[in-house]
PAZAPA-4460 file (N, C-alpha, C; in steps of 0.05 Angstrom, whole numbers, plus 32768, in hexadecimal, padded with zeros to 4 digits):
% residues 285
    n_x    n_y    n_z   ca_x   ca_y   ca_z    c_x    c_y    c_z   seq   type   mol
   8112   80A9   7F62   810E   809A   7F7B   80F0   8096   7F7F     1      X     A
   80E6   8080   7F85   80CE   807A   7F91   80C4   8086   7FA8     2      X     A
   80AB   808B   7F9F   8099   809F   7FBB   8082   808D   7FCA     3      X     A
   808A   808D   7FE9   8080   8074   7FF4   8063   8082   7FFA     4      X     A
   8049   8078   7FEF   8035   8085   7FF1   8028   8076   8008     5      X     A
   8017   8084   801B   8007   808E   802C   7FE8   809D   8022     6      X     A
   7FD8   808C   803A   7FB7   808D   8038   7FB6   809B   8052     7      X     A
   7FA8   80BA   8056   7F99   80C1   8062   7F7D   80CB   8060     8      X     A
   7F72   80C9   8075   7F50   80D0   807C   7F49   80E2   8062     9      X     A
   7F39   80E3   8053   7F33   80FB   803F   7F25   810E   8053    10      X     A
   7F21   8111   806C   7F13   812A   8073   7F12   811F   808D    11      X     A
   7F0B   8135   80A3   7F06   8136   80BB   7F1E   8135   80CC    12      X     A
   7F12   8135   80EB   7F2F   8136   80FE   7F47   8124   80FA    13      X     A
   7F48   8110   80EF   7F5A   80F5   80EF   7F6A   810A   80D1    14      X     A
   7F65   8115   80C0   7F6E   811C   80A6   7F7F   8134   80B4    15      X     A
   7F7C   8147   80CB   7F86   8159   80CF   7F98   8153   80E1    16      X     A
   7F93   813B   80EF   7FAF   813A   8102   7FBD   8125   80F1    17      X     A
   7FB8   8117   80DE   7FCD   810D   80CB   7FE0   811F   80C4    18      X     A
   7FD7   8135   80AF   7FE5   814B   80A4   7FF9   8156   80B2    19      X     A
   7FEE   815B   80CE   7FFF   8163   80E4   8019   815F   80EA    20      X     A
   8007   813D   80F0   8023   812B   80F9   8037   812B   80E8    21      X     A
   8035   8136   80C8   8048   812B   80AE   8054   8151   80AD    22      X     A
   8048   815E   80B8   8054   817D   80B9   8069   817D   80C9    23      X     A
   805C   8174   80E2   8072   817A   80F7   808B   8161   80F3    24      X     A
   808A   8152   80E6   80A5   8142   80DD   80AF   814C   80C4    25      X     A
   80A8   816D   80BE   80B9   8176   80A5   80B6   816E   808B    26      X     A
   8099   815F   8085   8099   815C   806E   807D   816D   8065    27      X     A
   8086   817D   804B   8076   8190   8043   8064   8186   802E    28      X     A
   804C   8181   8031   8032   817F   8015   8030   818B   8006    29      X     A
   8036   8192   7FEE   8028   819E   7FE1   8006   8198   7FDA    30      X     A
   7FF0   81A5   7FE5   7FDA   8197   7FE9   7FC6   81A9   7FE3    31      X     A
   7FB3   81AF   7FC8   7FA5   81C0   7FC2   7F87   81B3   7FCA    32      X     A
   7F7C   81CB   7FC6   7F57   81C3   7FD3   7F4B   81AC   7FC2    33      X     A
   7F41   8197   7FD2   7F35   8183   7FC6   7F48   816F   7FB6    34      X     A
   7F60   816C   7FB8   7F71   815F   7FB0   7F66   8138   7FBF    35      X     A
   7F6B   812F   7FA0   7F66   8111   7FB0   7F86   8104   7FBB    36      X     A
   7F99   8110   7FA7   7FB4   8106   7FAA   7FC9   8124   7FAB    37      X     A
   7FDE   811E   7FBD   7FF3   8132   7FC5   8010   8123   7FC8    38      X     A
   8024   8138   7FBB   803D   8132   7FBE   8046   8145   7FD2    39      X     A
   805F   813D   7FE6   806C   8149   7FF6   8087   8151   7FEA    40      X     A
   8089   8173   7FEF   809D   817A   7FDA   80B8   8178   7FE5    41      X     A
   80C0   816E   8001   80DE   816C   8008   80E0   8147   8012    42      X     A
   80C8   8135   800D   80D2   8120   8017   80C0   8109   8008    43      X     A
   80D1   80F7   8001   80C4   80DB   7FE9   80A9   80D7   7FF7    44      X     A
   8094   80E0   7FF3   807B   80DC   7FFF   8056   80E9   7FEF    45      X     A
   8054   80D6   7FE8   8035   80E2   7FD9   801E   80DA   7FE5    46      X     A
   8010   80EE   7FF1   7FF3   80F0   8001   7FE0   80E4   7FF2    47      X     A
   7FCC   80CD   7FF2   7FB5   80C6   7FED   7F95   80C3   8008    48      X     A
   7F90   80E0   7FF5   7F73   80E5   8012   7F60   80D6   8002    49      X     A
   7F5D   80BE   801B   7F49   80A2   8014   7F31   809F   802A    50      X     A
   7F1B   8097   8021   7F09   8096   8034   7F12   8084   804C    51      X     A
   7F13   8087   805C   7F14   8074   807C   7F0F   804F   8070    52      X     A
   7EFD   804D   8070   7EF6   8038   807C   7EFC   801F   805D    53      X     A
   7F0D   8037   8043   7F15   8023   802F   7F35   8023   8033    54      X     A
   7F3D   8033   8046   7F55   8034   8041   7F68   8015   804F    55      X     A
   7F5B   8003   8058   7F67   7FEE   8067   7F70   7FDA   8040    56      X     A
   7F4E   7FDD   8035   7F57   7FCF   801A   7F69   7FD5   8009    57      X     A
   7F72   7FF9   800A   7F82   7FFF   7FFA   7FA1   7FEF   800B    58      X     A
   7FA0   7FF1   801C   7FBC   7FE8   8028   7FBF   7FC7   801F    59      X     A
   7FAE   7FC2   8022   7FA7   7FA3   8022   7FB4   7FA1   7FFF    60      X     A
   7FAA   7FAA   7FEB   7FB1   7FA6   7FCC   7FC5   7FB9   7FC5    61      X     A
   7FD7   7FC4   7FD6   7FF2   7FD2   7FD3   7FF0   7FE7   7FC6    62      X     A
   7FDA   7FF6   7FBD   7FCD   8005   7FB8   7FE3   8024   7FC5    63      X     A
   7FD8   8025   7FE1   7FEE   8033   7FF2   8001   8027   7FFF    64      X     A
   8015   8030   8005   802C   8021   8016   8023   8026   8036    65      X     A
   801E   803B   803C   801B   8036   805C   8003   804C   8056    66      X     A
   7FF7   8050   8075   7FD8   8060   8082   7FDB   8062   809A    67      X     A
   7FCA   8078   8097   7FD0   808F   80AF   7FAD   8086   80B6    68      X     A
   7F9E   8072   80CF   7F89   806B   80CC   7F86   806B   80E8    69      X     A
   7F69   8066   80ED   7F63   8063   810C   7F5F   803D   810D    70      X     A
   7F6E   803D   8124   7F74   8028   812A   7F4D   8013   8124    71      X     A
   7F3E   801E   8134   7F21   8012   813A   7F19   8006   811A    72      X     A
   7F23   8019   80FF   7F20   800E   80E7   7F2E   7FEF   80DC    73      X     A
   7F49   7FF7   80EA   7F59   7FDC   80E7   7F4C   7FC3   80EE    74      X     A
   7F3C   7FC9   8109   7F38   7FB0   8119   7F26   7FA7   8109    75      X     A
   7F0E   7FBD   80FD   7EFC   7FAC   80EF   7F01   7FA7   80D3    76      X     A
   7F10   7FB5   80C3   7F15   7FAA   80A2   7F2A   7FA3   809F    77      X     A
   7F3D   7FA3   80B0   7F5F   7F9C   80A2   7F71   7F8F   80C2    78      X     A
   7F62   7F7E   80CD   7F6E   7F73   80E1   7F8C   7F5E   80D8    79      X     A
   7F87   7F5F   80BE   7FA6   7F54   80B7   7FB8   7F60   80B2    80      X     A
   7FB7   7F7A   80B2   7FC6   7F94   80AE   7FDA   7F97   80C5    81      X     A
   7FF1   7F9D   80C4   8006   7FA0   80D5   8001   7FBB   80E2    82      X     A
   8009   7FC0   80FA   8007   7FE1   8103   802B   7FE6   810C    83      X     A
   8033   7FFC   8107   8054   7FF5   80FE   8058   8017   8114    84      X     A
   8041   802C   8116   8043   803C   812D   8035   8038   813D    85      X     A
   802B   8047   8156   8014   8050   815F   8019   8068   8155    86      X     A
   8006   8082   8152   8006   80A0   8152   8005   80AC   8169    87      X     A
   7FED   80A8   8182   7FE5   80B3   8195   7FD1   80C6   8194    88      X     A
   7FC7   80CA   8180   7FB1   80E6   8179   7F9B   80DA   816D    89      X     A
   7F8A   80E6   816C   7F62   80E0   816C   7F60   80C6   8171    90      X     A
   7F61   80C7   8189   7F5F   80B1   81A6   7F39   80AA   819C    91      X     A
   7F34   8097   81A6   7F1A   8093   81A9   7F12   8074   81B6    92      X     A
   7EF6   8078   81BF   7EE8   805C   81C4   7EDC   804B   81B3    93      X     A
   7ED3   803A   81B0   7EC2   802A   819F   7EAD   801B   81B8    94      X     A
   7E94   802A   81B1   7E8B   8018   81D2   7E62   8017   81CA    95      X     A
   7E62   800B   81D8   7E41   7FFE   81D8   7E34   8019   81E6    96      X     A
   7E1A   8024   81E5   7E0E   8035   81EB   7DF3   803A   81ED    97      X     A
   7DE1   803E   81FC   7DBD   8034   81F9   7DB4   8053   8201    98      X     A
   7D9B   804F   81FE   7D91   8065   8205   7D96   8071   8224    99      X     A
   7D9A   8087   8230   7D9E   8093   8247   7D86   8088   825A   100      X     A
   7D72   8083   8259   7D58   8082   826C   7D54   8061   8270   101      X     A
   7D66   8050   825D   7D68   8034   8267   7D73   8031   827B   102      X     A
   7D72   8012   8289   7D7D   8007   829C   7D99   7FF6   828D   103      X     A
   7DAB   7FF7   829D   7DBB   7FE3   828E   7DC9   7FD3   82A6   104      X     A
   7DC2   7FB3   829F   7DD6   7FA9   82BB   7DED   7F92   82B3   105      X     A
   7DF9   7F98   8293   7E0C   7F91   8292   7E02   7F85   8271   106      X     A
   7E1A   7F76   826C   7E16   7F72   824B   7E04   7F5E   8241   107      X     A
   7DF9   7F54   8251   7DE2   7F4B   8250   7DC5   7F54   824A   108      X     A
   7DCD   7F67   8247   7DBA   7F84   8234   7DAF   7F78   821F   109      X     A
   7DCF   7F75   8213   7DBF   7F7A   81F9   7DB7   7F5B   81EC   110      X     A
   7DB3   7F45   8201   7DA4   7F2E   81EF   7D8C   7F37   81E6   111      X     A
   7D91   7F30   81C7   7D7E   7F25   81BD   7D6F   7F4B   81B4   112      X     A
   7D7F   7F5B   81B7   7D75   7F76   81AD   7D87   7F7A   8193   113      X     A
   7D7D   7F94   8190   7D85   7F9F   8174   7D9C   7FAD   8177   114      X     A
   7DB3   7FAA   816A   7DC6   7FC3   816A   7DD3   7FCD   8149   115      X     A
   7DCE   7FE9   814B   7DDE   7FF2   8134   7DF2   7FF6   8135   116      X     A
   7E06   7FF8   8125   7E29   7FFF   8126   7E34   8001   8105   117      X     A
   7E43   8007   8103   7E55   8014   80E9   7E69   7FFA   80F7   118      X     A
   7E6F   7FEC   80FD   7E85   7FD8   810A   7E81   7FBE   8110   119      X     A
   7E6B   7FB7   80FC   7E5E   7F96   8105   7E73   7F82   8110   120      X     A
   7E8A   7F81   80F6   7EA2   7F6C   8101   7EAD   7F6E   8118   121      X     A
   7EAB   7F82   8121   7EB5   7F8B   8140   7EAA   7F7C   814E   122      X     A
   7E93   7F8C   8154   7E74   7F8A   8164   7E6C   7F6A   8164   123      X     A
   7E6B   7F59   8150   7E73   7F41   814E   7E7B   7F2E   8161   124      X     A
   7E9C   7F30   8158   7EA7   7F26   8165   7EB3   7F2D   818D   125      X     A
   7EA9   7F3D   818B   7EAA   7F4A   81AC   7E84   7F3B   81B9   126      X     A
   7E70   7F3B   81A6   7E59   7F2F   81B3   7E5B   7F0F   81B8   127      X     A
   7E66   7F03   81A0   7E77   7EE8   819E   7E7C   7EDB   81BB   128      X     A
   7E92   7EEE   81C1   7EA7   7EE7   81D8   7E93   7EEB   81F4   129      X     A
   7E86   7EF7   81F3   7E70   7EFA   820B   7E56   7EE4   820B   130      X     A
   7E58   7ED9   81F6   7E3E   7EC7   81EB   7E21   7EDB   81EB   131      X     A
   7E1C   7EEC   81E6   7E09   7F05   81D7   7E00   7EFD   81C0   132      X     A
   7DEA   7EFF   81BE   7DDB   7EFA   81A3   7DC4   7F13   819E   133      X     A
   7DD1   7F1E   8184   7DBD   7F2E   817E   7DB9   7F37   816A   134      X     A
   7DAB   7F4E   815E   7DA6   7F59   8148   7DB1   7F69   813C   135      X     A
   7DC4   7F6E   8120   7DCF   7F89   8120   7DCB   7F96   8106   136      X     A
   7DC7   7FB0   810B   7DC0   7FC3   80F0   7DD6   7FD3   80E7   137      X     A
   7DE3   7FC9   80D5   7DFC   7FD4   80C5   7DF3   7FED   80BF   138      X     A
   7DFF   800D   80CB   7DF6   8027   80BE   7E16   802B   80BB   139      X     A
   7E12   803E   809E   7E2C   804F   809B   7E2A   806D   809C   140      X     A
   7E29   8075   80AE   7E22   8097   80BC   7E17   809C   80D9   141      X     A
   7DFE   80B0   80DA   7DFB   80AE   80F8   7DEA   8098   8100   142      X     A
   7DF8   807F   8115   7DF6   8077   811E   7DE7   807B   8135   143      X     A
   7DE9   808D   813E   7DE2   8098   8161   7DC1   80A4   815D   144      X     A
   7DB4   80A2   8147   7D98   80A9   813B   7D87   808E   8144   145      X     A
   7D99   8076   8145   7D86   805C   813B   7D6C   805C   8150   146      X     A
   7D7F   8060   816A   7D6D   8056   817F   7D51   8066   8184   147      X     A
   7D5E   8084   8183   7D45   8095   817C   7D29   808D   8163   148      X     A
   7D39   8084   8153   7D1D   807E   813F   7D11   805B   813E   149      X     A
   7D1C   8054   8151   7D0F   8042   8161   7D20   8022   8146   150      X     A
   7D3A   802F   813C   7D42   8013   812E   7D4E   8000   8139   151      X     A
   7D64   800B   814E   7D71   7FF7   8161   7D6A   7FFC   8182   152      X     A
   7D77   7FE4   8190   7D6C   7FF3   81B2   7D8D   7FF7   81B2   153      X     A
   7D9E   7FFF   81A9   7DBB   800A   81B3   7DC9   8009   8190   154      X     A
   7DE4   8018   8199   7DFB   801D   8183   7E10   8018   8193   155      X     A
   7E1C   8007   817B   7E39   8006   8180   7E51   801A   8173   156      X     A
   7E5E   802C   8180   7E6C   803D   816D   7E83   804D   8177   157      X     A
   7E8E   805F   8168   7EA1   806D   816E   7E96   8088   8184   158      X     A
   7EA7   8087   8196   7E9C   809C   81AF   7EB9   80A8   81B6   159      X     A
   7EC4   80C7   81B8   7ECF   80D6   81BA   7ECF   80E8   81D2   160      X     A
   7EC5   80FD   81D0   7EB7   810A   81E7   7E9D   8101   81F6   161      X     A
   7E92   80F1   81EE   7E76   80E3   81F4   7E59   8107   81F3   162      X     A
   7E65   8116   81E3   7E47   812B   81DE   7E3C   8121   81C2   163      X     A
   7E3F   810D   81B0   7E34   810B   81A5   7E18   80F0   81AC   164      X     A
   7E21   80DE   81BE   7E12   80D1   81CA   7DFC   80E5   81DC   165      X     A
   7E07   80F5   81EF   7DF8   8109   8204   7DE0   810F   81EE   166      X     A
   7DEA   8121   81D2   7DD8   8127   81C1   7DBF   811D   81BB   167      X     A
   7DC6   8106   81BF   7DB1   80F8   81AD   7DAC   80DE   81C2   168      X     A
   7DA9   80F2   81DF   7D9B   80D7   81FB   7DA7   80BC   81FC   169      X     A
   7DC0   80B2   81FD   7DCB   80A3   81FC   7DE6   80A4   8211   170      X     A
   7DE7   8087   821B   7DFD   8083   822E   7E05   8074   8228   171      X     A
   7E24   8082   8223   7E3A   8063   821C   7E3C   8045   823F   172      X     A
   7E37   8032   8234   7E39   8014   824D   7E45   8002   8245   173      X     A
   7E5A   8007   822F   7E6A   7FF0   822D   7E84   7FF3   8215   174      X     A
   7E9B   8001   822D   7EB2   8006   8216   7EC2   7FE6   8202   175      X     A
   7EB8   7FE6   81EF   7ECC   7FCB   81E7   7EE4   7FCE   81DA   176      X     A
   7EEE   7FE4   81CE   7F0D   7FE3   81CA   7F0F   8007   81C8   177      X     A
   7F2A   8007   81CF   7F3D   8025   81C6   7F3F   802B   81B2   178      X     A
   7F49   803D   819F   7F51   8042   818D   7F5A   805F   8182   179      X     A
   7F77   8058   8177   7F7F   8072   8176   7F94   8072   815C   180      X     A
   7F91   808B   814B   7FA5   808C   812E   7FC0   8074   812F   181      X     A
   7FBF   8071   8119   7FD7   8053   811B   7FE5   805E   80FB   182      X     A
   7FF7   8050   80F7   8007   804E   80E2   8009   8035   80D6   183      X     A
   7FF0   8030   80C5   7FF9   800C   80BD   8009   800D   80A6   184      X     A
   8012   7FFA   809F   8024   7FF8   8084   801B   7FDA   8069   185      X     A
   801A   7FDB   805D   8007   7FCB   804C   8020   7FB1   8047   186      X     A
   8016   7F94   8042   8020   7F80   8043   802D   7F82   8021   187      X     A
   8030   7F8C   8015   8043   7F8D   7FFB   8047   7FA9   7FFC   188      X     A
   8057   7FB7   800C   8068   7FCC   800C   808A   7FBC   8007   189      X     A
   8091   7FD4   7FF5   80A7   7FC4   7FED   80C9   7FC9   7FFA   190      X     A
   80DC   7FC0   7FF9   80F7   7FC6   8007   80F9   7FE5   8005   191      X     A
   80F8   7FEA   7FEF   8105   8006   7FE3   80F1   801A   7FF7   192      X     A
   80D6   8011   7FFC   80C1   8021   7FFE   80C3   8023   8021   193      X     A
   80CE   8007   8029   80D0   7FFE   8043   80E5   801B   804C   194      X     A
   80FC   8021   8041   810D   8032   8043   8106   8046   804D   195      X     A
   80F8   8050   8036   80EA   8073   8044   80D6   806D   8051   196      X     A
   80D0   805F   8054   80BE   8056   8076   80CB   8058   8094   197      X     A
   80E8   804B   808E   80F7   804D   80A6   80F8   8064   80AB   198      X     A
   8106   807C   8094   810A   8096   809C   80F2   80A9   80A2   199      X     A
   80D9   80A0   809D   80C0   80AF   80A4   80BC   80A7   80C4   200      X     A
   80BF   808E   80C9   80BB   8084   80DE   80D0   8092   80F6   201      X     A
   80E8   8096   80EE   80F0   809F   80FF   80EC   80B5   8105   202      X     A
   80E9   80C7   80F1   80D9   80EB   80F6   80C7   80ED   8102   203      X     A
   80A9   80DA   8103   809A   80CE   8116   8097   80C6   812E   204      X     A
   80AE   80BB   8134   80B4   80B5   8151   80C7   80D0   8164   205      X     A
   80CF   80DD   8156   80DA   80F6   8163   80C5   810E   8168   206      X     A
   80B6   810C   8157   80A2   811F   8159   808A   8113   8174   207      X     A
   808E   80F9   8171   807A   80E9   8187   8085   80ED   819C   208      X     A
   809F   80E5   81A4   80B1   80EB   81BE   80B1   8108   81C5   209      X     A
   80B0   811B   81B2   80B0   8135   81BE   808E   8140   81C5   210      X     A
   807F   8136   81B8   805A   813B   81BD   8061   8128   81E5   211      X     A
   806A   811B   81E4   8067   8115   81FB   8078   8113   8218   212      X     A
   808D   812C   820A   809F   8133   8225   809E   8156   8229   213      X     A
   80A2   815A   8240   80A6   8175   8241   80C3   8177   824C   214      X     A
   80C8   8195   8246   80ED   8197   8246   80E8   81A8   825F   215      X     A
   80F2   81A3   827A   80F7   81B2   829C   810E   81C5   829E   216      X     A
   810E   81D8   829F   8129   81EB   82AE   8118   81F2   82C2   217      X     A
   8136   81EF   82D4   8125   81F5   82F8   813E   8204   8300   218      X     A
   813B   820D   831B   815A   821D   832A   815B   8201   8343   219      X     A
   8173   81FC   8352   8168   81E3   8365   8185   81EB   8372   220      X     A
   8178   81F4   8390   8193   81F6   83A5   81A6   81E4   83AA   221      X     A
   81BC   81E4   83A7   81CF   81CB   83A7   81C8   81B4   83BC   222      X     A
   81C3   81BC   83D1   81C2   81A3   83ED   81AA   81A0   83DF   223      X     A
   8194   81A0   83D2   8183   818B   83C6   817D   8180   83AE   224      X     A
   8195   8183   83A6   8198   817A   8388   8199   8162   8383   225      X     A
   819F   8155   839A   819D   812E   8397   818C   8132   838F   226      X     A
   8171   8132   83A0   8154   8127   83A7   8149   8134   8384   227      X     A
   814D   8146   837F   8142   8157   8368   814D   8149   8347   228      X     A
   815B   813F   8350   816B   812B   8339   8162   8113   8334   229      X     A
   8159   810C   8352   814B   80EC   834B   8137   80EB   8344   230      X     A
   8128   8105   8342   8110   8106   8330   8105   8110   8315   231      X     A
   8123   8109   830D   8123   811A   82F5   8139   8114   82E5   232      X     A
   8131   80EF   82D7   813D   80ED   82C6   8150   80E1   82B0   233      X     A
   8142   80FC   82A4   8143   8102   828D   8145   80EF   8277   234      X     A
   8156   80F6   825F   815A   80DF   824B   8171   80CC   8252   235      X     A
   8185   80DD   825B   819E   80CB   8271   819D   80CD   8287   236      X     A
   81A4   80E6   827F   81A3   80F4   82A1   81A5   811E   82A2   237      X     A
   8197   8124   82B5   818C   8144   82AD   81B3   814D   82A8   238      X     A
   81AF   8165   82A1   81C0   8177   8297   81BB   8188   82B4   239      X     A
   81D8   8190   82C8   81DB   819E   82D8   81FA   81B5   82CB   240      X     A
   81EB   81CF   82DA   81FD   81E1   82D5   8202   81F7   82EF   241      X     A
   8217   81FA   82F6   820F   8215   8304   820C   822A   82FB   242      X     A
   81F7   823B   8314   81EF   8258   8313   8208   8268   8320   243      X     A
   81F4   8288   8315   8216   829A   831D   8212   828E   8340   244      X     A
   81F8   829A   8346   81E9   829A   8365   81F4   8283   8377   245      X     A
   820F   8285   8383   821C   8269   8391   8202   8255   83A2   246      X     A
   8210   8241   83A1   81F5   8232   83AD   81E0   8222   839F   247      X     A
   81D8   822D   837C   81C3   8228   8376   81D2   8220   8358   248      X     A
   81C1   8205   834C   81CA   81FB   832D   81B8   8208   8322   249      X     A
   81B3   820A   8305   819C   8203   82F4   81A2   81E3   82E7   250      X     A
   818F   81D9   82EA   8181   81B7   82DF   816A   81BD   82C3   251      X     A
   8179   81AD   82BA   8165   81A9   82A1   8167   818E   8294   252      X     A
   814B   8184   8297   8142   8167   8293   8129   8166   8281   253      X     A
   8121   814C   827B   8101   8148   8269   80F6   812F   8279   254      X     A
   80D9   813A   8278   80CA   8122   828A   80AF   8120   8277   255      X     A
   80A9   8101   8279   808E   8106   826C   8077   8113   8272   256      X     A
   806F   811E   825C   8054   812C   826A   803B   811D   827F   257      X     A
   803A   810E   827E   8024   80FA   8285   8033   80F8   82AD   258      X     A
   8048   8104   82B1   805A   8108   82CE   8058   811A   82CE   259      X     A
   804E   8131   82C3   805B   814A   82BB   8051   8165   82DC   260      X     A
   8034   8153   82E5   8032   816C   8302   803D   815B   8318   261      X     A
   8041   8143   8315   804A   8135   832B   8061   813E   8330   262      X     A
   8077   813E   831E   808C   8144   8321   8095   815F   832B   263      X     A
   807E   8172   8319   808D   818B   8324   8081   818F   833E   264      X     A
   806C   817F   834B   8066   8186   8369   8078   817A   8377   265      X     A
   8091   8162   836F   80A1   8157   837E   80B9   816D   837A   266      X     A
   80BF   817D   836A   80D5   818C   8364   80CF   81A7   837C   267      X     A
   80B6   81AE   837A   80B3   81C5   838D   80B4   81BE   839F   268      X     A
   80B1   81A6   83AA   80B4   819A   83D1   80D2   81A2   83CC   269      X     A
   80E4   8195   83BB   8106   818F   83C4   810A   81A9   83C0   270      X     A
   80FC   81C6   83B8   8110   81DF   83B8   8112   81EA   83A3   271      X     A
   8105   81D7   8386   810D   81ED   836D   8100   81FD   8372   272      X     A
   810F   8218   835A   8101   822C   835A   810A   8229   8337   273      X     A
   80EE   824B   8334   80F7   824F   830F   80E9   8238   82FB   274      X     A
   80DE   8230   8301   80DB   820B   82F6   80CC   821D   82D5   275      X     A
   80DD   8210   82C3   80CF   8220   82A8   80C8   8200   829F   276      X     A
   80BC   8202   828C   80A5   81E9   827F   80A3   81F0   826D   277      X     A
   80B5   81EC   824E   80B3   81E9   822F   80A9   81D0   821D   278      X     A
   80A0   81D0   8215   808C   81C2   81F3   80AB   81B4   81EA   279      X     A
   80AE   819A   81DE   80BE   8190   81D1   80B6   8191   81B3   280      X     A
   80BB   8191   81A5   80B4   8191   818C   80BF   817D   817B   281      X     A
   80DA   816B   817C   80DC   8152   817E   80F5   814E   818B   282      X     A
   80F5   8130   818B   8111   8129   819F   8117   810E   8192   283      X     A
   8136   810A   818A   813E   80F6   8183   8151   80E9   8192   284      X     A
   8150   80D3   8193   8162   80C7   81AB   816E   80B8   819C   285      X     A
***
């Protein structure tokens, strides 16, 4: 049987929550130190750790079948590249940034100044659309140095926690896109290959649905069990049972996390008590 190969990060945070994401869907690596290439020993799948910013070309020449990449790479080398997940993990900005002690009163900054970036095609076409005209110094590394040694008056770049800007006297003034791990799939992936894609994909999305629900057991006095129900639910509808304690059910429902204190401050007005709050680990529907 054919093994549908996959490009991840050769190193850094994006390489470790890849791995992750392919653990917690039950597929095991065999993956020794410094390995450029890995097979997974329970599922048609062979690991290729590829530098970032070549891995859009490998997809592009069928090279790999699908990548595990950050989206902000796509935009600038493989904007013809299909994105077939989102992931949701190593979230980040892509955003304009000047020194901290400037004035800034809008994007009108940067006519006619200097900017460095690792992301010209980006940076580009986002100054384009504003009608911006300016200078730019293609770096591939630290970027966030330029302004200090007096090469650009700002960088365009990837910003996360924003301490690596703080570091080095700099304030991000202008977010221009999101970006966060994606799943693209390369334009000559084949039927057969398409296959164990679907079944990866689906292990993927259960593991995603469960990163983003939490599982509720509560106790909830009968006379307010309406009100406690309509807030809760679930995938159909919560699971009610009675307690020995007359009077009182136990309820058990899943809400997304992103509701997750709202809700239980609406559950403690109507009367729950007990309210437990478990980790999903995945959920298929």
């Amino acid at each position: 049987m054919s093994k549908l190969k996959i490009a991840v990060q050769k190193s850094g945070r994006l390489n470790q929550d890849s791995l992750k994401i392919l653990k917690d869907c039950g597929i095991s690596i065999d993956n020794g130190k410094d390995q450029l290439k890995a097979s997974a020993s329970n599922f048609p799948l062979e690991i290729f750790y590829l530098r970032n910013g070549d891995i859009p070309q490998y997809l592009r020449d069928g090279v790999v079948d699908i990548a595990i990449i950050g989206e902000n790479v796509l935009i600038e080398k493989g904007e013809d590249i299909i994105i077939t997940e989102r992931l949701g993990f190593s979230k980040c900005r892509v955003s304009l940034a000047i020194p901290k002690n400037d004035s800034y009163n809008g994007i009108g900054f940067f006519s006619n100044k200097k900017i460095a970036t690792s992301y010209p095609n980006t940076l580009k076409k986002y100054l384009e659309s504003k009608n911006i005209s300016t200078q730019l110094h293609i770096i591939n590394g630290s970027v966030e140095i330029a302004p200090n040694i007096g090469l650009a008056d700002g960088i365009f770049d990837i910003v996360s926690s924003g301490s690596t800007l703080f570091k080095n006297n700099l304030k991000e003034v202008e977010v221009v896109l999101t970006s966060e791990a994606v799943l693209a799939v390369s334009p000559q992936i084949s039927s057969e290959k398409q296959f164990i894609l679907d079944k990866l994909k689906f292990r993927l999305q259960a593991v995603l649905k469960g990163r983003d629900s939490k599982y509720v057991l509560l106790n909830a006095p009968n006379n307010k069990l309406k009100e406690i129900l309509e807030l809760l639910p679930g995938m159909k509808s919560p699971t009610v049972l009675p307690l020995a304690e007359k009077g009182w059910s136990s309820v058990h429902s899943v809400i997304h996390k992103n509701q997750f204190w709202e809700i239980i401050d609406q559950l403690k007005q109507n009367g729950a008590e007990g309210i437990l709050v478990c980790p999903i680990e995945k959920m298929v529907l």
